[in-house]
C-alpha positions as a Markdown table, in Angstrom:
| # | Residue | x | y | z |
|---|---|---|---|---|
| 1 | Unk | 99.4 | 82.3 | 110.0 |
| 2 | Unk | 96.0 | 83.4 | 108.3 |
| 3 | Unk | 92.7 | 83.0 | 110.8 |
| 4 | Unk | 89.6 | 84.1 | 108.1 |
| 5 | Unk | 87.7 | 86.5 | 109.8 |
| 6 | Unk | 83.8 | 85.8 | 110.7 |
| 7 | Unk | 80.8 | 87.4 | 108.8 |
| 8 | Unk | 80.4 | 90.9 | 110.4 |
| 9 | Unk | 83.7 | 90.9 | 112.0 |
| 10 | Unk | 85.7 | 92.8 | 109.2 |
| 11 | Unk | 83.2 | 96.1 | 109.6 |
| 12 | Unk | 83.5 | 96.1 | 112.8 |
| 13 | Unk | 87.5 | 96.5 | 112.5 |
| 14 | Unk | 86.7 | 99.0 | 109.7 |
| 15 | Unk | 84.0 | 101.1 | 110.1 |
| 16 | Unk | 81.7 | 103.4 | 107.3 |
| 17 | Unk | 82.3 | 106.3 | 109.4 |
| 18 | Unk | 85.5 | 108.2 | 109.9 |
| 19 | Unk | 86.6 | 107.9 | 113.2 |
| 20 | Unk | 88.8 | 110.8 | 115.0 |
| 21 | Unk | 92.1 | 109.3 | 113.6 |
| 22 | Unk | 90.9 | 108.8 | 110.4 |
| 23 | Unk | 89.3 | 112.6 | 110.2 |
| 24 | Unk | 92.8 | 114.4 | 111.2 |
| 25 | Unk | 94.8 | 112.0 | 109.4 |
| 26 | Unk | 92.4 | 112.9 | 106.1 |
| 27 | Unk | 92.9 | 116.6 | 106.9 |
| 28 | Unk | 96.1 | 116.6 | 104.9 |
| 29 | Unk | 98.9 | 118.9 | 105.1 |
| 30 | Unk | 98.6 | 122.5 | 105.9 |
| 31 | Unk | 98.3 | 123.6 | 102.0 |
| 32 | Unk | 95.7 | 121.0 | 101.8 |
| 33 | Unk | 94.0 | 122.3 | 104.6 |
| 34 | Unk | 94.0 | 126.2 | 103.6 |
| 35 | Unk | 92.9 | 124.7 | 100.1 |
| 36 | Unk | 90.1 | 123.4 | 101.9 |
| 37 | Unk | 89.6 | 126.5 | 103.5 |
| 38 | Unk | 89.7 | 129.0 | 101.1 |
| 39 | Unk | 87.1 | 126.7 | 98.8 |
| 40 | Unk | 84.7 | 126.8 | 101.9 |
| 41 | Unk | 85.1 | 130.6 | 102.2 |
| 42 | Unk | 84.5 | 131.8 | 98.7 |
| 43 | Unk | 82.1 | 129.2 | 97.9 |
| 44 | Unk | 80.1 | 129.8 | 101.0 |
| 45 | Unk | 80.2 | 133.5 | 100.4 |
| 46 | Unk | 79.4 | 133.3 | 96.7 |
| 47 | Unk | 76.3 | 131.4 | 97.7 |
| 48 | Unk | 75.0 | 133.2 | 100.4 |
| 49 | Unk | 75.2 | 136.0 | 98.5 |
| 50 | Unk | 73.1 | 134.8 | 95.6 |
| 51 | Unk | 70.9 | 133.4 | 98.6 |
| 52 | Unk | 70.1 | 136.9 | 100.0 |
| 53 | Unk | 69.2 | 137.7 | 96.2 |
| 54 | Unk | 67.2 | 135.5 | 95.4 |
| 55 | Unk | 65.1 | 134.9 | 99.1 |
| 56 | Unk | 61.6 | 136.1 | 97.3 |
| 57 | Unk | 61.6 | 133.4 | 94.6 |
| 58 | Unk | 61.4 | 129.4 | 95.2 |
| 59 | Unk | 65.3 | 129.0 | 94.7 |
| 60 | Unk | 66.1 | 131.3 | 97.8 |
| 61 | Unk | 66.7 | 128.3 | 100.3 |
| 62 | Unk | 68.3 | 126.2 | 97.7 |
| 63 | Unk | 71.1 | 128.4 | 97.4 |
| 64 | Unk | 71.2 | 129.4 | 101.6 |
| 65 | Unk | 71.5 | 125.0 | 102.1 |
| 66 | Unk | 74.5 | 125.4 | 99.4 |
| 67 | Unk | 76.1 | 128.3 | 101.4 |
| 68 | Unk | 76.3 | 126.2 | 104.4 |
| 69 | Unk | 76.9 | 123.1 | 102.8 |
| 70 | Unk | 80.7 | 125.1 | 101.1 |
| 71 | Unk | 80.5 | 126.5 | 104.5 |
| 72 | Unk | 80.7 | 123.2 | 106.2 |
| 73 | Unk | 83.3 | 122.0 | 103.2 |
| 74 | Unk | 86.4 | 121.5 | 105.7 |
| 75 | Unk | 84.6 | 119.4 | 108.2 |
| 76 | Unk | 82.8 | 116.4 | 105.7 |
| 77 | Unk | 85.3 | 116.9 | 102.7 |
| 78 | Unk | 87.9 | 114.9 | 105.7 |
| 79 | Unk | 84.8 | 112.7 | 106.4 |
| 80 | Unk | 83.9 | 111.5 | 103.1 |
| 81 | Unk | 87.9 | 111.2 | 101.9 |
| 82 | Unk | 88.1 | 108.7 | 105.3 |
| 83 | Unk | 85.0 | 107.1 | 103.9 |
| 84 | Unk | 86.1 | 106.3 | 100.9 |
| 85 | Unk | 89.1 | 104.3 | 101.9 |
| 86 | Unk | 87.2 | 102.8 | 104.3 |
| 87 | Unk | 85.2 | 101.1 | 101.5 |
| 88 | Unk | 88.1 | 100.1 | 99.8 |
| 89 | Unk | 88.8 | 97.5 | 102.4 |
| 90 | Unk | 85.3 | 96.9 | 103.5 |
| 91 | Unk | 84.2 | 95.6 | 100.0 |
| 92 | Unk | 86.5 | 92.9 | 99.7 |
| 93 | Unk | 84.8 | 88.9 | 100.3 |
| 94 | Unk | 87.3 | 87.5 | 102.0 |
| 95 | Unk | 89.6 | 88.5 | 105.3 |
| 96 | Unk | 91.7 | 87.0 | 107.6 |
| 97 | Unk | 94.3 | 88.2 | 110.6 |
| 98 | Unk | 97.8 | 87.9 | 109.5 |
| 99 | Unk | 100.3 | 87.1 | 112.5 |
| 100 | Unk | 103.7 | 86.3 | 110.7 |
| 101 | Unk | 107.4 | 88.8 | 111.0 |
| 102 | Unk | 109.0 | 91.0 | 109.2 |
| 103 | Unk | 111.2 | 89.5 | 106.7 |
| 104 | Unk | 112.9 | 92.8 | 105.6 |
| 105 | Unk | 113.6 | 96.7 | 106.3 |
| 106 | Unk | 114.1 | 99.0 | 103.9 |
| 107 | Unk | 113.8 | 102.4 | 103.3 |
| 108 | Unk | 113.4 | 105.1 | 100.1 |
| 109 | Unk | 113.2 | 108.5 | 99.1 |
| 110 | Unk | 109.6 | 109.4 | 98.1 |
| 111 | Unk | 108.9 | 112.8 | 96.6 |
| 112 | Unk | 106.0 | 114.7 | 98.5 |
| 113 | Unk | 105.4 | 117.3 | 95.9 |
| 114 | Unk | 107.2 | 119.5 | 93.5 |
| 115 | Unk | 106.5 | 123.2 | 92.9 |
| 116 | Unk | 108.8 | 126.1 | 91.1 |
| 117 | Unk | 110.1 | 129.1 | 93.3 |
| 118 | Unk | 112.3 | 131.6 | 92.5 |
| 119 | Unk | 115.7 | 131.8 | 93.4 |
| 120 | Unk | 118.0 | 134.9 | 94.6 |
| 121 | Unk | 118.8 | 135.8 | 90.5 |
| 122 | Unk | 114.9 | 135.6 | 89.8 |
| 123 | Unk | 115.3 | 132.8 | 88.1 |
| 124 | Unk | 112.4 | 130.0 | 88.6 |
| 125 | Unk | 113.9 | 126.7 | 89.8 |
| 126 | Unk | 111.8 | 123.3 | 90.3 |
| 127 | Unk | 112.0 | 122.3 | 94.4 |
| 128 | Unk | 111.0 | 118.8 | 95.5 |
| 129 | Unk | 110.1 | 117.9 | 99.1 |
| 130 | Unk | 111.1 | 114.6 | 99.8 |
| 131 | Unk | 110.3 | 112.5 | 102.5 |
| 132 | Unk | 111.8 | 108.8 | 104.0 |
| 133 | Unk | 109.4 | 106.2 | 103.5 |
| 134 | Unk | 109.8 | 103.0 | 105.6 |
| 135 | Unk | 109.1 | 99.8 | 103.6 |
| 136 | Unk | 108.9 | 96.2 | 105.3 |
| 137 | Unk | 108.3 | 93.0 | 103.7 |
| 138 | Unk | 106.2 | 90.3 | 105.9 |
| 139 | Unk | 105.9 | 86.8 | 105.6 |
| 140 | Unk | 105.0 | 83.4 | 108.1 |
| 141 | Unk | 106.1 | 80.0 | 108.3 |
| 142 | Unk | 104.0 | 79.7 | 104.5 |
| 143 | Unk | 106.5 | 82.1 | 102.8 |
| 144 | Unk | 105.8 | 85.9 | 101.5 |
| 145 | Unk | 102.7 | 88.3 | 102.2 |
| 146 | Unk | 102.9 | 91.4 | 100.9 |
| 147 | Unk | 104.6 | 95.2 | 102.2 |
| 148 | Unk | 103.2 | 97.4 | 104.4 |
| 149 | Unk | 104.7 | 100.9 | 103.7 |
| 150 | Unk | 104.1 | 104.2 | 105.5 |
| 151 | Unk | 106.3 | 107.4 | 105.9 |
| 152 | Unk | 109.2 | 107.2 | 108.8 |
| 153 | Unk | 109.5 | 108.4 | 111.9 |
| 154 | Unk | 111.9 | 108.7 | 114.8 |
| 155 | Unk | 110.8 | 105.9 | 116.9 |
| 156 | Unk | 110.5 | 103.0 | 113.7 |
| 157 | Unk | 114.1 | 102.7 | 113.9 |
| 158 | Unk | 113.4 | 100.3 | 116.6 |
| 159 | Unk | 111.6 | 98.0 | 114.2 |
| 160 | Unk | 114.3 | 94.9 | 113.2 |
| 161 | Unk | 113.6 | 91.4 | 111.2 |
| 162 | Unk | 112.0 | 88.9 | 113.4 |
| 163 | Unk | 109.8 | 91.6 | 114.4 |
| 164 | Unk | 106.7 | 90.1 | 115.0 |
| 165 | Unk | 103.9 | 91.9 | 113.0 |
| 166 | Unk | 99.7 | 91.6 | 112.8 |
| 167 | Unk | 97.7 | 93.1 | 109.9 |
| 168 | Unk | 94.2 | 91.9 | 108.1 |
| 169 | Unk | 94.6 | 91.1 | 104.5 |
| 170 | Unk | 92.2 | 91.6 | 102.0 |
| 171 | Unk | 91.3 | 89.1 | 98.9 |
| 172 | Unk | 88.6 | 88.7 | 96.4 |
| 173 | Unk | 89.2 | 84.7 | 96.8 |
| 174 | Unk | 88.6 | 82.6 | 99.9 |
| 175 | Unk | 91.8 | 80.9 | 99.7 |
| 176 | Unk | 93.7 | 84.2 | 99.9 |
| 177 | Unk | 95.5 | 82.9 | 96.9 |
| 178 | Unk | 95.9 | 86.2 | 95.6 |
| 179 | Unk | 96.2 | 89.3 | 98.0 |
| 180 | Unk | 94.2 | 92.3 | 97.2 |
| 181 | Unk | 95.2 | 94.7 | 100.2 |
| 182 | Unk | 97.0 | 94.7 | 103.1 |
| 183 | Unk | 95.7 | 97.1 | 106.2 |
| 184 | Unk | 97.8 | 99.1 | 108.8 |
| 185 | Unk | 99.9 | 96.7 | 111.1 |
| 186 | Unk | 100.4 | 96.0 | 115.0 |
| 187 | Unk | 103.7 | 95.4 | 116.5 |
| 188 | Unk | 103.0 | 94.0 | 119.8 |
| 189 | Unk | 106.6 | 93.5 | 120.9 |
| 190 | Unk | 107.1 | 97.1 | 120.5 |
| 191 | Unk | 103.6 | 98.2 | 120.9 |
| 192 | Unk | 103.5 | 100.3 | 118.0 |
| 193 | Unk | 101.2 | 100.8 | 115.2 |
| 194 | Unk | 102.7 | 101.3 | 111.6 |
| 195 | Unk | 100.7 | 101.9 | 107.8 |
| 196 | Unk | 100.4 | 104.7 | 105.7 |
| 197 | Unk | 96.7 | 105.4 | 106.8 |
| 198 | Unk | 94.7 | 103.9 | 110.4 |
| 199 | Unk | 92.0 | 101.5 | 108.4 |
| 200 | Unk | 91.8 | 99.4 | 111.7 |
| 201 | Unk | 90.0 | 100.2 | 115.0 |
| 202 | Unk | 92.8 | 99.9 | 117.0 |
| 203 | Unk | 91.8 | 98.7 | 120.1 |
| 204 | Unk | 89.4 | 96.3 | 118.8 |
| 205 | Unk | 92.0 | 94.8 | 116.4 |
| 206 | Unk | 94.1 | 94.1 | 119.8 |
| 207 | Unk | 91.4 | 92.3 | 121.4 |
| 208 | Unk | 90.4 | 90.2 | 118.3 |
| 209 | Unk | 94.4 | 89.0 | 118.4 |
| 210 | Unk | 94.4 | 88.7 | 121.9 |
| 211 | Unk | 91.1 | 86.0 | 121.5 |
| 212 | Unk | 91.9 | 84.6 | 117.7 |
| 213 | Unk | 95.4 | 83.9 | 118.4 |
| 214 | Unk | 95.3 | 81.9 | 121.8 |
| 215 | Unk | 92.4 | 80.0 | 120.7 |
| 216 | Unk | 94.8 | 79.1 | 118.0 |
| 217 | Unk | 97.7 | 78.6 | 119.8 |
| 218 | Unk | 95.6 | 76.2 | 122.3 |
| 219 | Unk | 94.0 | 73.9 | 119.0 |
């Protein structure tokens, strides 16, 4: 089942801004993080530096607002990753609430990243971190949506076919005839939120299903 989604409604289940979730997910792993780090250090230091140099001449403050702006580097670099995505979904015409199951589970082996490291001989050797990915396939009583994919944990072993499963999807045409995105996805029956990044406002998506969908079920 597809229910278009009203003028307005779609930012208000996405918003511009980052929220919390969307910050720590953005945050990235630990390397990403002291990558982050270590920019905001040395280019806040570098910065400064020339700031305190240059403090009689017009460029002075220019380069003391750089400093703090490096400085400040692992706080809005998270932000303005999250708001990027964000904007991904938010252009898009056309949105609906899906309600439909899951038709399939699968899983695969995705590689994380690869880097060389020395073994006990000296000898470098390429390692790979791999990581489970869970992949299920939805569709309703109209046939086939799309996947919704996202890395696996412990407690998705619950998730079965028949599962019942909301998302929004995302087109560039008002009949949906074509699917451009698909967002993260609520599992009521198990109360559990699955997708490989938290697009959706959670609690507001709820309530939206909650109204949509019994007004639905009552025409």
């Amino acid at each position: 089942m597809l229910i278009p989604l009203r003028p307005g409604e779609l930012q208000r289940l996405i918003p511009a801004v980052a929220t919390a979730g969307q910050f720590r997910f953005s945050l990235g792993s630990p390397q990403e993080i002291l990558q982050r780090v270590m920019v905001a250090t040395i280019g806040g230091v570098i910065t400064l530096l020339i700031s305190q140099s240059q403090m009689s001449s017009r460029w002075g403050p220019f380069w003391l607002v750089t400093g703090v702006v490096f400085l400040l580097y692992i706080l809005w670099g998270p932000i303005v990753q999250a708001g990027q995505r964000n904007a991904t979904l938010r252009r898009y015409p056309s949105a609906a609430l899906f309600e439909g199951e899951v038709a399939t589970v699968t899983t695969r082996e995705r590689v994380e990243n690869r880097h060389e490291q020395a073994d006990s001989r000296g000898k470098l050797e390429l390692i790979e971190n791999r990581r489970t990915w869970m992949l299920l396939e939805l569709e309703d009583e109209d046939g086939y949506l799309g996947r919704v994919a996202f890395p696996m944990e412990k407690n998705h072993k619950t998730i079965r076919a028949g599962t019942v499963i909301r998302c929004l999807v995302l087109s560039e045409r008002k009949d949906f005839s074509r699917i451009g995105a698909l967002s993260d996805a609520w599992l009521p029956g198990l109360r559990m939120w699955v997708g490989e990044y938290p697009y959706l406002l959670r609690p507001a998506f709820e309530e939206l299903c909650r109204l949509r969908l019994s007004r639905a079920a009552r025409n």
